[in-house]
N, C-alpha and C positions, 0 to 999 in steps of 0.2 A: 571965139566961138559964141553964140547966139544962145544961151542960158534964156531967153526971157519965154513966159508961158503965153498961149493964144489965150483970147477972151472967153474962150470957150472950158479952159482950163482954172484961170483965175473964178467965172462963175460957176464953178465944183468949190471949189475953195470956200467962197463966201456963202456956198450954200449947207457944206458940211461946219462949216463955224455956227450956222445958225440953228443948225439942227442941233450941237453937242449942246450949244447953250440952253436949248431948253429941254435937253436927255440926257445926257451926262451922269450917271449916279452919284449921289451927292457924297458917300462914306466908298469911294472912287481912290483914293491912296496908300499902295501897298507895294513896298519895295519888292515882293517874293511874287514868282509866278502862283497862277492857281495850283497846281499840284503840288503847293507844297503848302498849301492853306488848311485852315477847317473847313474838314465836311459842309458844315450849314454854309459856307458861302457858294454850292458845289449850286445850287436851284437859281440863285440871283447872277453867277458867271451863265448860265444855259441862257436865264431869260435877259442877257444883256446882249451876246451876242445874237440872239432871234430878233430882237429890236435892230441890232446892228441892219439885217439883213435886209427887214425889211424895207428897210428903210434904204437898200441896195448901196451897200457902204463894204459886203464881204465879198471876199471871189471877185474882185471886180473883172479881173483880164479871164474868168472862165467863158467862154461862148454863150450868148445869151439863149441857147437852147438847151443847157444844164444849167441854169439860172445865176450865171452874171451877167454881166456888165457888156464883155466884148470891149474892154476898156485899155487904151495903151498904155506902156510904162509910164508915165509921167501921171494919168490920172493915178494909179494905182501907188506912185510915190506922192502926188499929193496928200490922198487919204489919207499913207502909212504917218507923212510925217506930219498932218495934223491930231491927228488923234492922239500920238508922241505929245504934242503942244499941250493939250487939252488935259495931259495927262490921267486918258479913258486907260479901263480895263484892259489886259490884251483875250484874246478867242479863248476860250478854255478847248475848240475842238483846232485850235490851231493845226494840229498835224494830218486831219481830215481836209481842211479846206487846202493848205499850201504843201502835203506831199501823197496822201492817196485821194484826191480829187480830181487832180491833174492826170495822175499815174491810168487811175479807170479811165478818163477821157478820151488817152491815148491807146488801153488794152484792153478795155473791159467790154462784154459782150452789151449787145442791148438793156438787156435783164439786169444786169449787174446795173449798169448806169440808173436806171428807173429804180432799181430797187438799195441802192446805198448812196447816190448822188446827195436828194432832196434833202436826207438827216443829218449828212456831213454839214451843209449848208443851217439848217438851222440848232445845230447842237444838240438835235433829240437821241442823236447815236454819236457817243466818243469813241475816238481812233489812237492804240497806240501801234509802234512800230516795236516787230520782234524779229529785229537781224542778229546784235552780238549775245556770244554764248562765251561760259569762261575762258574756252582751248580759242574762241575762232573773233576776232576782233578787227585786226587792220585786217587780216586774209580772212575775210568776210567768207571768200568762196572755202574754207577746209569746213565750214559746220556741218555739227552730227548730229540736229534734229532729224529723226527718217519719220515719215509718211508713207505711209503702204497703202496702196489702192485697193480696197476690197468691197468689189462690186462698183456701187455708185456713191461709196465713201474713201476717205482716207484715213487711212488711223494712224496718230501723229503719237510719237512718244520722242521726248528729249527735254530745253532746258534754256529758256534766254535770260539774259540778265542784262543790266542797266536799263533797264526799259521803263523809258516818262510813261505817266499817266496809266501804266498797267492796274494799280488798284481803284483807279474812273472809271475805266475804259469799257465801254460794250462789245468790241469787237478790235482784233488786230490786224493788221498783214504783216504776216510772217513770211520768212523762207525755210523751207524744210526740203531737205535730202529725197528726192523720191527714186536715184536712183544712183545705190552705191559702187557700184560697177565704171560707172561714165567719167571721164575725166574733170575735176573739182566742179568747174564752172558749168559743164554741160548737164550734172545731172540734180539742179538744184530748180524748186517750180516755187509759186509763189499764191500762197493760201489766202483768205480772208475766214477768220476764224473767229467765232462768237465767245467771246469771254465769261460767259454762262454754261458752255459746255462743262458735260461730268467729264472730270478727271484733269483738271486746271488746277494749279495753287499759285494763288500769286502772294511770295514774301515780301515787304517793302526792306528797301537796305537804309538802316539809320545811319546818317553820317556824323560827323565829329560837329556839326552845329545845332545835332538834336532835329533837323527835317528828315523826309524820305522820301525824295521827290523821284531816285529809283526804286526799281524794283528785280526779284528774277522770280518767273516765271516758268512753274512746271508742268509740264503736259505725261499725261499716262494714258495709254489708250484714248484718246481724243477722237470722236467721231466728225469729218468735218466732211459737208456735201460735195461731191466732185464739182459742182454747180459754181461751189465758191472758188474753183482754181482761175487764176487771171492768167489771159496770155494763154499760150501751148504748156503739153505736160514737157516739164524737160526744160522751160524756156523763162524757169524763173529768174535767169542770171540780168538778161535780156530787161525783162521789165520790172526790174533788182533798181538796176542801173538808171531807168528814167525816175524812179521814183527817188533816188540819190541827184541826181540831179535838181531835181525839184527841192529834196534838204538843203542843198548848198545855194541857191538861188534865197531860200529863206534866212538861212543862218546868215548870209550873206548883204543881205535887207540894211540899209545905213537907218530905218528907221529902228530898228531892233537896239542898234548899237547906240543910238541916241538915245535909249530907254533907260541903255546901261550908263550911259555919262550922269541922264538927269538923276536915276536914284544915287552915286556918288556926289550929284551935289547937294544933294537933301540930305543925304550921311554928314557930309561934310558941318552943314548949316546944323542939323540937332548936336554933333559933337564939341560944337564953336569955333571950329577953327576955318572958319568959310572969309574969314577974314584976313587969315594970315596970308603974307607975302609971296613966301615959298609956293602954298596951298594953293591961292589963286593963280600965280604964274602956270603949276602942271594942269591945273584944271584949265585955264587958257589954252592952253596947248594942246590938251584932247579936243577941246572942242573947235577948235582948229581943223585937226587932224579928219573930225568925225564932220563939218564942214564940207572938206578937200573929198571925203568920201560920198555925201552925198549927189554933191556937183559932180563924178564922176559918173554916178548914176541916171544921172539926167540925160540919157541919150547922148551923152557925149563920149563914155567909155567906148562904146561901139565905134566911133566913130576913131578915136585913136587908135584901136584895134584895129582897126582898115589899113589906115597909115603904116603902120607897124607893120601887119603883113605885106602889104603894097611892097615897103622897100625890099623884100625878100626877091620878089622879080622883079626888081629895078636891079639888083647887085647882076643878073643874067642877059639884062635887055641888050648889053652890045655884045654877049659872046658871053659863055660860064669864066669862073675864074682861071679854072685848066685851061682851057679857050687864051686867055687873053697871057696867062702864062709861057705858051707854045709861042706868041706873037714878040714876046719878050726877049724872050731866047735864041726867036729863028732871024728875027730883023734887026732886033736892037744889039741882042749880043754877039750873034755870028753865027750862033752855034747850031751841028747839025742833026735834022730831023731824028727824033729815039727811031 
């Protein structure tokens, strides 16, 4: 298979190297994402990614009439893994540009697009996500936050927890219960909710290494505009789901997981043992592994994926297997028709 990039992708390349070199922040080296930093670095993450943008380095594959790129997988795996290289900051509004930017583009009204597109893109508005609640985790669809329609508001009372970026954040999208009657998945809608609202508390949860890069999240009477509902009322489950889609697509990112190789090898090198034998052979071998992963990313997953499917009607093209069983039986073995 043909791994090599057109010249038109090699010149993003050479152009984004020439840009990091002269932008790059120079005190740029920090094993921990932002949300689990100091405060005081919260103004210089905002104004790094704004630079990012301008400089049209974020959202690249968003439509360039919500201000990307229009850029294919390949330029957008360029970007991801030189910046990796460069080892730049990552987004601080990370889950605004790769899972509700996408989500709006696909379900969100005019207004909505105009009116939360432009801040996701430059960091002036953070985004966290408010799906899991104690009781409701992998069965995302049993949650008991309810929202009650009254009037031209909703009034939200319930409770999320592990939720990134909740004590950053300006605003969430949530799922909240709007209708307790309806079967799990059907009566679930899907809010955008100002993190400023009265009657919010967000705790952070300290974990056992001293960060709190969770949090949970409690709503009491919460006033939120029907304005802010995305999608139909009723039909959060729906645009739940593309927005998960777009998580796993990110989480999913080889540029991401080469973030994670290089801070293990930086761990490795301050503890001294970046030398040893053992030490180097498994870190060879991840970066092997995280390799084999990004070359699969390169347009060529897809491409095995075809194959893979293909052979599923190739096993049918002379007859199903029943099909050629019956021919076995009736010609080969004698035997007669059931």
């Amino acid at each position: 298979m043909d791994l090599s990039l057109t010249p038109a992708h090699e010149a993003l390349r050479r152009r984004l190297r020439t840009w990091l070199a002269a932008n790059l922040p120079r005190s740029r080296r920090d094993d921990r994402s932002v949300e689990y930093g100091e405060p005081e670095r919260i103004p210089a993450a905002k104004a790094w990614q704004r630079k990012l943008y301008e400089a049209g380095f974020v959202a690249m594959r968003w439509p360039r009439e919500y201000g990307g790129q229009g850029a294919d997988v390949l330029e957008q795996t360029i970007v991801d893994d030189e910046l990796v290289r460069a080892g730049a900051p990552g987004l601080i509004g990370l889950l605004g540009v790769e899972m509700l930017g996408p989500t709006l583009i696909e379900w969100g009204t005019p207004e909505q697009k105009r009116r939360f597109l432009p801040p996701v893109l430059t960091a002036d508005e953070i985004w966290c996500q408010g799906y899991s609640e104690p009781d409701s985790g992998s069965d995302l669809a049993s949650l008991r936050t309810r929202a009650e329609l009254d009037g031209d508001h909703f009034v939200v009372n319930g409770q999320k927890v592990w939720t990134s970026y909740a004590h950053l954040a300006d605003w969430m999208f949530c799922l909240v219960r709007t209708d307790p009657e309806a079967p799990k998945h059907a009566g679930i809608s899907y809010l955008l909710i100002d993190m400023r609202s009265a009657g919010i508390t967000v705790r952070p949860l300290v974990q056992m290494t001293g960060d709190a890069g969770f949090n949970e999240v409690f709503f009491e009477d919460v006033h939120v505009p029907r304005a802010n509902l995305v999608g139909g009322l009723h039909q959060g489950w729906q645009v739940a789901n593309s927005t998960l889609r777009h998580e796993r697509n990110m989480l999913g990112s080889s540029a991401r997981t080469q973030q994670l190789l290089h801070a293990v090898q930086r761990l490795a090198r301050r503890r001294g043992i970046a030398d040893d034998g053992a030490i180097r052979q498994r870190l060879a071998n991840l970066a092997i592994r995280v390799e084999a992963m990004r070359l699969q990313g390169l347009g060529t997953g897809g491409l095995w994926s075809f194959e893979l499917m293909f052979t599923l009607g190739m096993i049918i093209g002379g007859g199903t297997s029943q099909i050629q069983k019956n021919i076995i039986s009736e010609r080969g073995l004698g035997m007669p028709r059931g």
